[in-house]
VMD Tcl script that draws the C-alpha trace (Angstrom):
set ca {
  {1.38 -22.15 -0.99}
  {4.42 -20.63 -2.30}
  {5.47 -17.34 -1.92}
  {4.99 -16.70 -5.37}
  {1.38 -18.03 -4.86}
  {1.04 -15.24 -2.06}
  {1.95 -12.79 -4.02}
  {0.43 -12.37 -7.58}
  {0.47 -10.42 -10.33}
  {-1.41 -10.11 -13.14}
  {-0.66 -7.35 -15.99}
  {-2.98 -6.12 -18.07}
  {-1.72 -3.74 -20.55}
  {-0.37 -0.94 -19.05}
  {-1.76 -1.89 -15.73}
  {-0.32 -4.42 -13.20}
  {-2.12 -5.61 -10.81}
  {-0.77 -7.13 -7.19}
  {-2.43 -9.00 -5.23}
  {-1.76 -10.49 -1.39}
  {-3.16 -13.73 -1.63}
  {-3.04 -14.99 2.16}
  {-6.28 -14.79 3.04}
  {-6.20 -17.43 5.81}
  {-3.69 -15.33 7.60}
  {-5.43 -12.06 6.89}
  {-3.34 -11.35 3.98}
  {-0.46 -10.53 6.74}
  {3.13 -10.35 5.31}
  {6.16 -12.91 6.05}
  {9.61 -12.14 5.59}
  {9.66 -13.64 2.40}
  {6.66 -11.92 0.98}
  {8.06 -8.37 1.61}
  {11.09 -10.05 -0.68}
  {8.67 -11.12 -3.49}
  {7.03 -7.59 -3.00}
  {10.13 -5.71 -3.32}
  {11.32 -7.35 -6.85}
  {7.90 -6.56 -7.82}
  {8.38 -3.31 -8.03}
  {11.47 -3.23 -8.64}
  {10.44 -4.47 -11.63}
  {7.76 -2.35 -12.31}
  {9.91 0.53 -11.93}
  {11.68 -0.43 -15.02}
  {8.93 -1.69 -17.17}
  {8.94 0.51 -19.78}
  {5.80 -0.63 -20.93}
  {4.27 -0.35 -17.48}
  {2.29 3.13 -16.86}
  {0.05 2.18 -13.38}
  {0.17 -0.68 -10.28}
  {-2.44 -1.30 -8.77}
  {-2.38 -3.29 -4.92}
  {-5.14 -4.87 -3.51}
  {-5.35 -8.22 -1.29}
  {-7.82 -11.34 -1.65}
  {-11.01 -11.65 -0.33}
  {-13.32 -9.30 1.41}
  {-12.49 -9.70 5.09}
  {-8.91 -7.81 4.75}
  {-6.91 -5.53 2.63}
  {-3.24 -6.56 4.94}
  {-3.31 -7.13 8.64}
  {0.55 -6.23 8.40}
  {3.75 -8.52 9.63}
  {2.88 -11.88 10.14}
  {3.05 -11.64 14.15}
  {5.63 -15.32 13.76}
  {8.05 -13.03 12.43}
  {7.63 -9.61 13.47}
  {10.89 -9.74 15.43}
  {13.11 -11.71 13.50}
  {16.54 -10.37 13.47}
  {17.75 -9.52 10.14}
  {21.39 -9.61 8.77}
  {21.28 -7.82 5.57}
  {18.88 -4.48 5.09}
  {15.82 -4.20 6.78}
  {13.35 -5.89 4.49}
  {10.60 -3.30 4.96}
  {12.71 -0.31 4.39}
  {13.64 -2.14 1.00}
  {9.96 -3.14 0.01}
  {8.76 0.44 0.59}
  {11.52 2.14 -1.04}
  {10.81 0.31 -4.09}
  {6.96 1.19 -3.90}
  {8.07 4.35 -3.33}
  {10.43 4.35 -6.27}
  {7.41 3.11 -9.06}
  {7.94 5.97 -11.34}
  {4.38 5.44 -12.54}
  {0.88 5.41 -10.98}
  {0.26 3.57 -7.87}
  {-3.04 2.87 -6.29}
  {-4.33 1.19 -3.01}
  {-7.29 -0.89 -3.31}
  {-8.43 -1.01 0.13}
  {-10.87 -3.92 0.39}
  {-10.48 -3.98 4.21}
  {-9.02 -3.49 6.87}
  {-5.79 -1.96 6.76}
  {-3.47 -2.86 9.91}
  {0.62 -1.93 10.59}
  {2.11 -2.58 7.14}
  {-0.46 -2.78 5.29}
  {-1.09 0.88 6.15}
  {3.23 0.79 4.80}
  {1.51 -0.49 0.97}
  {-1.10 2.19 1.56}
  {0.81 5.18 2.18}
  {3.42 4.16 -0.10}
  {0.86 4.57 -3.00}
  {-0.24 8.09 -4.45}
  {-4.19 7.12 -4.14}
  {-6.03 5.13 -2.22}
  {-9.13 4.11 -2.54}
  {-11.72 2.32 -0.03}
  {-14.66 0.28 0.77}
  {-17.05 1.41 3.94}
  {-16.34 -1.65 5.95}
  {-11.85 -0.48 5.51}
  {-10.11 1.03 9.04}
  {-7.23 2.11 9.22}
  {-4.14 1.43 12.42}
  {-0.72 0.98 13.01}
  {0.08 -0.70 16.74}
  {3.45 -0.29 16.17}
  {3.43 1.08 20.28}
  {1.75 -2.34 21.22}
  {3.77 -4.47 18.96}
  {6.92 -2.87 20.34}
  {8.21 -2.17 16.93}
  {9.08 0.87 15.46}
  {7.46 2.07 12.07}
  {9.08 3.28 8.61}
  {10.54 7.23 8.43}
  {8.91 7.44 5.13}
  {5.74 6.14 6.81}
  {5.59 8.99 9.54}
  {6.89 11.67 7.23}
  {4.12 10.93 4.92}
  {1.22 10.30 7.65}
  {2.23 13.39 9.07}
  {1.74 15.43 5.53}
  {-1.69 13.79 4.66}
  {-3.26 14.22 8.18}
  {-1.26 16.12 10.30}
  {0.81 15.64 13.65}
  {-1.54 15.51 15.72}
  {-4.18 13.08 14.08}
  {-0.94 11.10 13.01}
  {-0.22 11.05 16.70}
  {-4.20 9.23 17.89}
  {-3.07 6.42 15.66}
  {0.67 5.72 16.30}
  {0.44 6.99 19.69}
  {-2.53 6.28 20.81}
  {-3.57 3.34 19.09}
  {-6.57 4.57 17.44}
  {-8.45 2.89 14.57}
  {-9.87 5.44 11.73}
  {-12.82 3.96 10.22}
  {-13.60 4.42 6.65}
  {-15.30 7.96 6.72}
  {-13.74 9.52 9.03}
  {-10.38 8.48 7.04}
  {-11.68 10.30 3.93}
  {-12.49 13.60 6.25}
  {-8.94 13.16 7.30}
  {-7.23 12.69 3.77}
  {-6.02 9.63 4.78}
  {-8.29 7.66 2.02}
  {-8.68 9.25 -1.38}
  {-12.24 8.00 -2.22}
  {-14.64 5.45 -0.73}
  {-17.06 3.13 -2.87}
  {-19.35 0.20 -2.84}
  {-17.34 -2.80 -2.17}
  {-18.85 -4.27 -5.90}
  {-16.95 -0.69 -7.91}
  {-13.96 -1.14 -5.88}
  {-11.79 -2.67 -9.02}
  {-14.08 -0.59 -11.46}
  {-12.77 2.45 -9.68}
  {-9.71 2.02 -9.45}
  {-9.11 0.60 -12.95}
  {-10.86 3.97 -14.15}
  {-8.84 6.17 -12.56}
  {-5.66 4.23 -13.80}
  {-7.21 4.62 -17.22}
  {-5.74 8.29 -17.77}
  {-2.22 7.08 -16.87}
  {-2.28 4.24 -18.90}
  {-2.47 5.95 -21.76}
  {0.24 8.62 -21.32}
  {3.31 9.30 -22.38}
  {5.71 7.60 -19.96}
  {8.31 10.25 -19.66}
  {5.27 13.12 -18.95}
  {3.39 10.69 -16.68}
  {6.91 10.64 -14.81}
  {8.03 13.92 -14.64}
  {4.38 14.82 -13.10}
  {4.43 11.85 -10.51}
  {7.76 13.48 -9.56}
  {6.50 16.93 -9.24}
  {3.89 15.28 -6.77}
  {5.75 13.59 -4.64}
  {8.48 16.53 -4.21}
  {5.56 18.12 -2.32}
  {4.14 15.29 -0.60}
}
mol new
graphics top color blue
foreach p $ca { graphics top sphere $p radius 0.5 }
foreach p [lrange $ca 0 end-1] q [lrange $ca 1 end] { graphics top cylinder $p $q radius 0.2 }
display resetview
């Protein structure tokens, strides 16, 4: 595959829709991948026409197992190309939405966090070994751990390794809504229904006033 093949997009309307398509690997993201991601929204940031992104990886067995473990450690010359791809998540002035079909491991939790809902089947749980991997994770990604669950719970899974499973990630407010694995997509494309139909300037100015208190 290509690394456009392992990342695609599909638009629909005001909707676009990105997929990791590395199944085989457990969706888990190369170098080049968080490259592809990052023009992605990039671009979606200045779609005009674009009101909601949704993120979501193939098959059932995992939403994004994180780095690809072959290049977890490569040295980098330019910016870090993590920092870049969640800035420009972070950046989408428009709806963003997590899919979760899975498990959700290290950066994938990065995609998660990065969006302003996420939604989840029963079988998703959630870590971040970034103390086993010996690797250190994303400001953005603590700051915003820390203000949906807290210190301390943010602490059980970057400090102590822990794995939140589905349920007790919705008691947390780590995951917005769990479903059915079969209204996953039906979900999610309803509650991007709203947004698509908005007034882009509005639909910005009220994602802004979110995230200033996020």
């Amino acid at each position: 595959m290509t690394k456009t093949d392992l990342i695609q997009t599909t638009r629909e309307g005001a909707l676009l829709i990105v997929t990791i398509n590395r199944p085989d690997k457990a969706n888990s993201l190369t170098t080049e991948m968080l490259v592809v991601l990052r023009d992605v929204f990039r671009g979606a940031a200045e779609d005009a026409n674009l009101r909601a992104v949704l993120i979501t990886g193939t098959g059932g067995r995992v939403f994004c197992a994180g780095a690809d473990l072959n290049s977890l450690h490569d040295k980098q010359d330019g910016p870090d190309p993590w920092d870049e791809m969640a800035r420009a998540l972070h950046a989408v002035p428009m709806l963003t939405i997590a899919a979760i079909n899975g498990p959700c491991m290290g950066g994938g939790l990065t995609l998660a966090l990065g969006c302003d809902i996420r939604v989840c089947v029963p079988e998703a749980r959630f870590s971040y070994p970034v103390l086993k991997n010996n690797v250190l994770p994303g400001r953005y990604d603590v700051d915003r751990l820390q203000a949906l669950i807290g210190a301390g719970r943010s602490a059980t899974i970057l400090l102590g390794g822990d794995s939140v499973m589905a349920d007790e990630a919705i008691a947390w407010g780590l995951a917005d809504r769990m479903v059915d694995r079969g209204a996953l997509e039906q979900t999610c494309r309803d509650l991007s229904a709203t947004a698509c139909a908005a007034d882009r300037t509005h639909l910005k100015t009220l994602k802004s006033m979110l995230r200033g208190a996020a």
